[in-house]
N, CA, C and O atoms as a GROMACS GRO file, in nm:
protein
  408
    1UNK      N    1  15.280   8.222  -9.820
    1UNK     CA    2  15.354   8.283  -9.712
    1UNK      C    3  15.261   8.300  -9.591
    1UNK      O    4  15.149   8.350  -9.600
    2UNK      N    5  15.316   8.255  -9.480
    2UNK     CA    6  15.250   8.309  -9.343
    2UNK      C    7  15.204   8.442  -9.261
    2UNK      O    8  15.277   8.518  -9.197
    3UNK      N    9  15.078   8.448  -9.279
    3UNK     CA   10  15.061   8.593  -9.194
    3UNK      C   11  15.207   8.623  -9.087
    3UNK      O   12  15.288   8.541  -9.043
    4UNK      N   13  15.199   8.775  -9.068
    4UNK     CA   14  15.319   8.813  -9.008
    4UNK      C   15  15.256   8.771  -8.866
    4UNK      O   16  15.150   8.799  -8.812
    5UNK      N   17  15.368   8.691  -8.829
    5UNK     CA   18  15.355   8.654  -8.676
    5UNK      C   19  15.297   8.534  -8.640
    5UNK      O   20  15.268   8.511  -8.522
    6UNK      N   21  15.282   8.471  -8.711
    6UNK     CA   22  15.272   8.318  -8.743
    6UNK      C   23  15.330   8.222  -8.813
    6UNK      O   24  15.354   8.226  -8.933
    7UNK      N   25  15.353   8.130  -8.735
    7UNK     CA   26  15.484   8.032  -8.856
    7UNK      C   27  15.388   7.970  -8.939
    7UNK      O   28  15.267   7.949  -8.933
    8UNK      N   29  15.495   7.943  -9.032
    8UNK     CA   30  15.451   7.857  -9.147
    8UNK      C   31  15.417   7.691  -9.127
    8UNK      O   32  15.491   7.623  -9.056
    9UNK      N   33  15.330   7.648  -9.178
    9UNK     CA   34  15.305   7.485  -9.126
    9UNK      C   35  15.338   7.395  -9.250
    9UNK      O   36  15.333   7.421  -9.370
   10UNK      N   37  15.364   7.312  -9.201
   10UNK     CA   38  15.421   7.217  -9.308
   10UNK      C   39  15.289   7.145  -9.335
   10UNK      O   40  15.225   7.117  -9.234
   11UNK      N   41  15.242   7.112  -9.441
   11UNK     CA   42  15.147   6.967  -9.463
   11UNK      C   43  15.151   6.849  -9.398
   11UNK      O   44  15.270   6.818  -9.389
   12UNK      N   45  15.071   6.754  -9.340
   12UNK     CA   46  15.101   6.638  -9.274
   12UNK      C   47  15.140   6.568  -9.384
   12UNK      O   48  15.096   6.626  -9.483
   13UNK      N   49  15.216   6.450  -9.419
   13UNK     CA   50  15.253   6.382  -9.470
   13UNK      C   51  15.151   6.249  -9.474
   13UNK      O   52  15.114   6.194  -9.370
   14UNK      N   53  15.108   6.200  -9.619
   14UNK     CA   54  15.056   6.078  -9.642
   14UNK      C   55  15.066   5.946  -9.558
   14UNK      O   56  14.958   5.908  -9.514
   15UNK      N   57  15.155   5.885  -9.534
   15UNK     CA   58  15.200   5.840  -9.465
   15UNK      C   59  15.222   5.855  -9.321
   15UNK      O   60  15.275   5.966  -9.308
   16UNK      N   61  15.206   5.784  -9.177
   16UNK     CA   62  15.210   5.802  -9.071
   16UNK      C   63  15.390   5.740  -9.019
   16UNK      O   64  15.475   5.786  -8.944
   17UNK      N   65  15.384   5.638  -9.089
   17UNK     CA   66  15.519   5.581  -9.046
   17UNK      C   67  15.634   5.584  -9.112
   17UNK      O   68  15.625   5.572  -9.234
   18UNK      N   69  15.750   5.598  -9.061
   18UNK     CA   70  15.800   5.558  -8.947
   18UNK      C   71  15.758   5.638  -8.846
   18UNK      O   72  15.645   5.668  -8.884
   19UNK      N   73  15.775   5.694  -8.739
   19UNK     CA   74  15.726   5.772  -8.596
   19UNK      C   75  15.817   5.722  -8.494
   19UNK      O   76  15.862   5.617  -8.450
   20UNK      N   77  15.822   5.874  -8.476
   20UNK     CA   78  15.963   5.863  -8.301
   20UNK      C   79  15.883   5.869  -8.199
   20UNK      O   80  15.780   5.936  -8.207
   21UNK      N   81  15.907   5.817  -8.113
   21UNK     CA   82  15.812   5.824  -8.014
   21UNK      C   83  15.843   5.928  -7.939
   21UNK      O   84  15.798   5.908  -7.826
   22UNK      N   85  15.924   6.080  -7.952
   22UNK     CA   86  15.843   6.202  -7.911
   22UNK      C   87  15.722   6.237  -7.991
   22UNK      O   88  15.643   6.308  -7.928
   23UNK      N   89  15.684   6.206  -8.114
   23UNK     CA   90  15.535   6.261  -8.168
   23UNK      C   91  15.464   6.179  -8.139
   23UNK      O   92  15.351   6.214  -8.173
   24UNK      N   93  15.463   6.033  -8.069
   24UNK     CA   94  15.381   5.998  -8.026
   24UNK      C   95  15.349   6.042  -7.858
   24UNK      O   96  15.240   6.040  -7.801
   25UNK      N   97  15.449   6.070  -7.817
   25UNK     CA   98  15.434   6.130  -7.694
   25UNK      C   99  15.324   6.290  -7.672
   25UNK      O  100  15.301   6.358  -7.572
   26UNK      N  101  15.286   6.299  -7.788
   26UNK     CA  102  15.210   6.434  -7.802
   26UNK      C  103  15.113   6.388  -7.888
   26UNK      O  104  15.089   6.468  -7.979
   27UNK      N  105  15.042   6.277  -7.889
   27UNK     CA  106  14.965   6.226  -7.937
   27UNK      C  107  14.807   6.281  -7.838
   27UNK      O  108  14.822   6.290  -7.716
   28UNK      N  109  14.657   6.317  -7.901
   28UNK     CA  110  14.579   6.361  -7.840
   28UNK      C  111  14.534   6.230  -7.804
   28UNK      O  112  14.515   6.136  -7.882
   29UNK      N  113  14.513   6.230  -7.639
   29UNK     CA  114  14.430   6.063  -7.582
   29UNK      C  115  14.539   6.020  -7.476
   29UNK      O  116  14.499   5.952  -7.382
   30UNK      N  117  14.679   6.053  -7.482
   30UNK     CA  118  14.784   6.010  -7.378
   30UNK      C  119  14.757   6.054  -7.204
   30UNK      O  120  14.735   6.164  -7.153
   31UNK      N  121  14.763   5.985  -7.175
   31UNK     CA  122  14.754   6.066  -7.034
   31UNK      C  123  14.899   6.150  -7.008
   31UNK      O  124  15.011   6.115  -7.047
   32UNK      N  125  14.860   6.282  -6.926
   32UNK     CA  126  14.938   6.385  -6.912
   32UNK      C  127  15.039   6.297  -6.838
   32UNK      O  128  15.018   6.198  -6.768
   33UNK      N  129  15.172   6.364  -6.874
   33UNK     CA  130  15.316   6.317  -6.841
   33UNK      C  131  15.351   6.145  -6.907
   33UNK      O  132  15.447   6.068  -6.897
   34UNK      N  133  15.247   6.141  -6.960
   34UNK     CA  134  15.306   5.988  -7.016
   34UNK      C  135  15.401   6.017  -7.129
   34UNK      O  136  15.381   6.105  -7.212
   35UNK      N  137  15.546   5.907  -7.125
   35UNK     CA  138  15.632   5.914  -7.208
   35UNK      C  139  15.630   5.774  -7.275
   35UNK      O  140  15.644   5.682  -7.194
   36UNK      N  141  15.616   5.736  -7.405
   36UNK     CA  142  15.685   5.629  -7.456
   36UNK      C  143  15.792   5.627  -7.509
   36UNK      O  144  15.838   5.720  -7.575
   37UNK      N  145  15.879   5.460  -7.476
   37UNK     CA  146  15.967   5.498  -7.481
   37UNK      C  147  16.034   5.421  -7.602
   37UNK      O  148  15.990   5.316  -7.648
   38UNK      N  149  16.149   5.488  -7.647
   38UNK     CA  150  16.169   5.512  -7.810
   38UNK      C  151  16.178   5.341  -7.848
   38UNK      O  152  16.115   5.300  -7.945
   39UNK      N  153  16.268   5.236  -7.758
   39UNK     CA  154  16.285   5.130  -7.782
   39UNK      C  155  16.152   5.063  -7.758
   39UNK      O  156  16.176   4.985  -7.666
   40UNK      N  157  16.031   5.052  -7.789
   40UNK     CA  158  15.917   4.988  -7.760
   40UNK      C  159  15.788   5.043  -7.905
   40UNK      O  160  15.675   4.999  -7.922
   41UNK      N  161  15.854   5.137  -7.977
   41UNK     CA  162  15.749   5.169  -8.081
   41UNK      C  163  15.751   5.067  -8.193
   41UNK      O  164  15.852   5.005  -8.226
   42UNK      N  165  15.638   5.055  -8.246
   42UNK     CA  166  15.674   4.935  -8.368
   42UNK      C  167  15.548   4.978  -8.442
   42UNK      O  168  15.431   4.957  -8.410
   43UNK      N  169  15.619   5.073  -8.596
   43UNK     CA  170  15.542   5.120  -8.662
   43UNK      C  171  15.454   4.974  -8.763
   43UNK      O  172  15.514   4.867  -8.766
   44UNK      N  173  15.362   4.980  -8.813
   44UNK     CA  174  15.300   4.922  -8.948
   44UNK      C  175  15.242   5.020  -8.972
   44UNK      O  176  15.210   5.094  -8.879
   45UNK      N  177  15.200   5.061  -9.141
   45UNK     CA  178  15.138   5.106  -9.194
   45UNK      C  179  15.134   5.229  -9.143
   45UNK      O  180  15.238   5.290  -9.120
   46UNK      N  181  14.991   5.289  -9.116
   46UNK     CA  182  14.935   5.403  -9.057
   46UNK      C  183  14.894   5.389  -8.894
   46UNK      O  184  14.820   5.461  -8.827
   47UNK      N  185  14.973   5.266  -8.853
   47UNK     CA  186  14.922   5.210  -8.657
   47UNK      C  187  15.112   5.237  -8.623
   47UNK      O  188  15.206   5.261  -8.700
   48UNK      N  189  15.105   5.220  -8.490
   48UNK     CA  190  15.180   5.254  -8.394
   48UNK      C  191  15.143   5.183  -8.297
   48UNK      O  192  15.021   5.171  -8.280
   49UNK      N  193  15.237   5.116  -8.206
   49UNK     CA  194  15.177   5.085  -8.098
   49UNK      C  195  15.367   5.121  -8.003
   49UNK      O  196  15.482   5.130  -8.048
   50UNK      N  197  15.302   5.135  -7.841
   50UNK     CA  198  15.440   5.156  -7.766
   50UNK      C  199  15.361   5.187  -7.620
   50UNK      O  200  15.247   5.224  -7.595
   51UNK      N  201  15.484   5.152  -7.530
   51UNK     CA  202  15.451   5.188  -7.401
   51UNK      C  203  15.585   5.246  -7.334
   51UNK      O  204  15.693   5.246  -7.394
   52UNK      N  205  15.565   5.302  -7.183
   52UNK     CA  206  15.598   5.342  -7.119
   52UNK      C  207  15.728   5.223  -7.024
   52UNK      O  208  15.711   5.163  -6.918
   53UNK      N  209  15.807   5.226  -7.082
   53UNK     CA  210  15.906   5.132  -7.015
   53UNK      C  211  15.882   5.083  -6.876
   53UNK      O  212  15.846   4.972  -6.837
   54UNK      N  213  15.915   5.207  -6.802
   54UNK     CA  214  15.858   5.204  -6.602
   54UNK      C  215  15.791   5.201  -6.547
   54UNK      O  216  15.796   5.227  -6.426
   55UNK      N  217  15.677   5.162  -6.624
   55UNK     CA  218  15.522   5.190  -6.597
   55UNK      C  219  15.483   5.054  -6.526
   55UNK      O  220  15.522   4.944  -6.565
   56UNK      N  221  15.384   5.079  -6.399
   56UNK     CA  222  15.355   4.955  -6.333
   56UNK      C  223  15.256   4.885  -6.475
   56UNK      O  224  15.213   4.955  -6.566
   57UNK      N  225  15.240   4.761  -6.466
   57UNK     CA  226  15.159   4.703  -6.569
   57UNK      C  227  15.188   4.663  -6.720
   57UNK      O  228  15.266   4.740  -6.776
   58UNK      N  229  15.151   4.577  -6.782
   58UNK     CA  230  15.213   4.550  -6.942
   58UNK      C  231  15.070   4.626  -7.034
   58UNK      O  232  15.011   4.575  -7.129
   59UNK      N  233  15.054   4.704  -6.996
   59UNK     CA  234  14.945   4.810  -7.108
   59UNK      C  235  15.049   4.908  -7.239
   59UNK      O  236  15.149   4.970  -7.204
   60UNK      N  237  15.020   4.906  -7.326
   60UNK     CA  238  15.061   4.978  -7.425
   60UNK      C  239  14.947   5.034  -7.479
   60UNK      O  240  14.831   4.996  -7.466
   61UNK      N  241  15.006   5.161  -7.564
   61UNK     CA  242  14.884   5.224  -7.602
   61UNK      C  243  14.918   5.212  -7.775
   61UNK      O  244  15.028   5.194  -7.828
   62UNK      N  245  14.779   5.227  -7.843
   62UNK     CA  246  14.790   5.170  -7.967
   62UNK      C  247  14.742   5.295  -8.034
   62UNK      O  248  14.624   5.324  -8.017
   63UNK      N  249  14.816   5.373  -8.109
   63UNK     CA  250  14.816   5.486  -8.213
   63UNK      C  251  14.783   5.469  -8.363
   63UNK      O  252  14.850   5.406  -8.445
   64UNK      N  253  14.668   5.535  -8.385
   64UNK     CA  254  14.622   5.539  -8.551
   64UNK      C  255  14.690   5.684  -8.630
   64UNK      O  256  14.696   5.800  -8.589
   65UNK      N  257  14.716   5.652  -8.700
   65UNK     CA  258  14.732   5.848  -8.826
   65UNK      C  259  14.717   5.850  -8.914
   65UNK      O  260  14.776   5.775  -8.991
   66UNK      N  261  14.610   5.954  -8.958
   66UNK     CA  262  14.559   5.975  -9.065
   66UNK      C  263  14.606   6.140  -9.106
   66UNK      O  264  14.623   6.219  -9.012
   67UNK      N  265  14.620   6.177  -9.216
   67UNK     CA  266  14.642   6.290  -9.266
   67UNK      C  267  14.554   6.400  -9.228
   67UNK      O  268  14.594   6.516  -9.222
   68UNK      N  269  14.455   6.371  -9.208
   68UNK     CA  270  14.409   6.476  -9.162
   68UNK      C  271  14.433   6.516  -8.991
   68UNK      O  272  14.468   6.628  -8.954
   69UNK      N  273  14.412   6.429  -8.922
   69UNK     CA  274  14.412   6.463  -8.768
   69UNK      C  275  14.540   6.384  -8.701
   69UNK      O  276  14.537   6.349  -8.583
   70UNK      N  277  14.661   6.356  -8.796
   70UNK     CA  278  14.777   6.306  -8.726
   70UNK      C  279  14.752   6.182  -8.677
   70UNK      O  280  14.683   6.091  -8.723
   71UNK      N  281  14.850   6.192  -8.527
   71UNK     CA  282  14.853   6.061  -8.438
   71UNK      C  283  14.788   6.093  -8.367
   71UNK      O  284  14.797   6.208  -8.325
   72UNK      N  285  14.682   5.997  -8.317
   72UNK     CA  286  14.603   5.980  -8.218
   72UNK      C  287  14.599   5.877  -8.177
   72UNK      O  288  14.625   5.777  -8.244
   73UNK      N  289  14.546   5.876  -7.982
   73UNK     CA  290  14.540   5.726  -7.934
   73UNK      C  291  14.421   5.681  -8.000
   73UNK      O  292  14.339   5.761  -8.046
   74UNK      N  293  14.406   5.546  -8.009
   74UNK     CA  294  14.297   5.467  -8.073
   74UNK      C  295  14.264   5.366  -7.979
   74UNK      O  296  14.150   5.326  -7.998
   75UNK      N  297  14.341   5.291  -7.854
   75UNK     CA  298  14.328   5.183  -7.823
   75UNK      C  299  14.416   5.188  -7.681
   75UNK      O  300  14.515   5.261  -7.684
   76UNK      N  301  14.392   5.127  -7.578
   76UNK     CA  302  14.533   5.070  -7.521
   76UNK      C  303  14.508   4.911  -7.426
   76UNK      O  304  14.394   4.877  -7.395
   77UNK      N  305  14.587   4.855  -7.402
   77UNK     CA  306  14.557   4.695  -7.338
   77UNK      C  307  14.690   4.705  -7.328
   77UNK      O  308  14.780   4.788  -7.325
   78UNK      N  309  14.659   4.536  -7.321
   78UNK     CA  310  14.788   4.411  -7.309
   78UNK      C  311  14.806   4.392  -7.426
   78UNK      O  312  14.921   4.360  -7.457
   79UNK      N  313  14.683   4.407  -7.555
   79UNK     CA  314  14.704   4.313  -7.676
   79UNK      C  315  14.620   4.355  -7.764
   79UNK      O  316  14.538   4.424  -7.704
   80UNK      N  317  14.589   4.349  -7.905
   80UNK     CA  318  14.490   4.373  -7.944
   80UNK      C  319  14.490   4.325  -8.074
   80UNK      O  320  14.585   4.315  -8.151
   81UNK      N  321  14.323   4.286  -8.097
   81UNK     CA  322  14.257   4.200  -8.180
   81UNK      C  323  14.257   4.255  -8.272
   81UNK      O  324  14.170   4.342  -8.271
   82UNK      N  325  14.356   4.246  -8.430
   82UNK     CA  326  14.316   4.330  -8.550
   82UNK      C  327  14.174   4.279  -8.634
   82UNK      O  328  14.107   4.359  -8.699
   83UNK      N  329  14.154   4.198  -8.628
   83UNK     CA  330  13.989   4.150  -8.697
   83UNK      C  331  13.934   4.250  -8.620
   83UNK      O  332  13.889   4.346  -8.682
   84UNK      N  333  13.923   4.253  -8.444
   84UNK     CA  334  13.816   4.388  -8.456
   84UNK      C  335  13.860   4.499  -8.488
   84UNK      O  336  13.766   4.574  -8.464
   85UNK      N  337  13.986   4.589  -8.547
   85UNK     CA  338  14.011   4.705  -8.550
   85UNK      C  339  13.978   4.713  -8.743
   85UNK      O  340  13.972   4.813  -8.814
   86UNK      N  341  13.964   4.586  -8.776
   86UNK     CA  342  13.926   4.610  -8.884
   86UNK      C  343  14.044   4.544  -8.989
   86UNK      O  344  14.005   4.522  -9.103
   87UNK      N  345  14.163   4.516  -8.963
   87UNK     CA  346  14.265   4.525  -8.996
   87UNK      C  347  14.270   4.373  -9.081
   87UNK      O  348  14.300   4.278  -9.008
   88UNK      N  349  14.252   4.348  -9.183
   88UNK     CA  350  14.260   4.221  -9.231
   88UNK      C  351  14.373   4.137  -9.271
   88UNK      O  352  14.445   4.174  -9.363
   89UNK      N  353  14.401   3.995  -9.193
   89UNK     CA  354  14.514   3.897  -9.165
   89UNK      C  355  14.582   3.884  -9.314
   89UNK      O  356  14.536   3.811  -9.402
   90UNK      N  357  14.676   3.950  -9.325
   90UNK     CA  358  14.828   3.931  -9.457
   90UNK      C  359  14.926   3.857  -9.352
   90UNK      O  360  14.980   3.909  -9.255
   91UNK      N  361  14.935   3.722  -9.396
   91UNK     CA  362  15.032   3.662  -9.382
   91UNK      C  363  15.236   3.715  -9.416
   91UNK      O  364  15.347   3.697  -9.365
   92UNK      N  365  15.174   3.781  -9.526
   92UNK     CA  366  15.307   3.828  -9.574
   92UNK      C  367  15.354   3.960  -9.499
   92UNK      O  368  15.473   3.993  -9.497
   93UNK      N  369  15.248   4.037  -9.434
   93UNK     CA  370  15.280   4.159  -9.370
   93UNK      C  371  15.202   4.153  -9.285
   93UNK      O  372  15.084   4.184  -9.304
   94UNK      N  373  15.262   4.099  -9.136
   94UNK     CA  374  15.163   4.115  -9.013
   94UNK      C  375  15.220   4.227  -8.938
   94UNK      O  376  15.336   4.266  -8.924
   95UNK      N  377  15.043   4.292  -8.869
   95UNK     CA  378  15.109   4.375  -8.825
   95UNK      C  379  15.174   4.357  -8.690
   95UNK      O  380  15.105   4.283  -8.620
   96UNK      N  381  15.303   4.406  -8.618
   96UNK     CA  382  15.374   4.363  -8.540
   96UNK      C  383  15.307   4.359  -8.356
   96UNK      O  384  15.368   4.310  -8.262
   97UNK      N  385  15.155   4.432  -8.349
   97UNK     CA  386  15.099   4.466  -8.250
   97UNK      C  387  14.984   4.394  -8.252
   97UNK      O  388  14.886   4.454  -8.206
   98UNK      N  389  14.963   4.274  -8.296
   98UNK     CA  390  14.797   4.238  -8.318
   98UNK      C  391  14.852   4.111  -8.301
   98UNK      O  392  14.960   4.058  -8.324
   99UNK      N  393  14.727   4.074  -8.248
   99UNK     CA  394  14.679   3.888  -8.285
   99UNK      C  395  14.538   3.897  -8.330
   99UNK      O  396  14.467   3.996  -8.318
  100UNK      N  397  14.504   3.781  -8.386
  100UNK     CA  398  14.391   3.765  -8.460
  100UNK      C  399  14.308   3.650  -8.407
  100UNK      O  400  14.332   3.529  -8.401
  101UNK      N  401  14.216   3.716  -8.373
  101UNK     CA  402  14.132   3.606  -8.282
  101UNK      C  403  14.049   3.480  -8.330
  101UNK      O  404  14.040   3.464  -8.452
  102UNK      N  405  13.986   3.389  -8.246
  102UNK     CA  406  13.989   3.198  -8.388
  102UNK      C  407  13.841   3.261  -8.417
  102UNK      O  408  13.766   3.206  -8.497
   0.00000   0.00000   0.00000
């Protein structure tokens, strides 16, 4: 039970995905007032990636979550290289935000 006058917190959940993009919108690393927008998120695994629909430029920002410290930004570009994020090439399950460099 929660000290009086403090809510109760739920456990983060094992798992990061699926994700709405209001909790990524409160992600630590976003720049203030940035919104992503819901049709542009595309969960894999424990990554996220999404951008800002109206936004001058094709930059998206690329979200990691881990159980302990949630969603956080990790990345943002045009594109990004999963060999360098570490992320190793499954043909059978790519992730939907990466290319893999020759």
């Amino acid at each position: 039970m929660a000290p009086a006058g403090t809510l109760p917190t739920r456990p983060r959940p094992e798992q990061g995905c699926p994700v709405e993009a209001r909790t990524l919108d409160r992600a630590p690393g976003l720049p203030p007032g940035y919104r992503v927008s819901a049709d542009t998120v595309e969960c894999w695994r424990n990554w996220a990636s999404g951008w800002q629909r109206d936004q001058a430029g094709d930059g998206m920002y690329l979200f990691r979550y881990t159980q302990q410290r949630g969603w956080r930004v990790h990345a943002s570009g045009s594109s990004f290289d999963c060999a360098e994020l570490g992320i190793p090439k499954d043909p059978d399950d790519p992730p939907p935000f990466c290319t893999y460099g020759n």
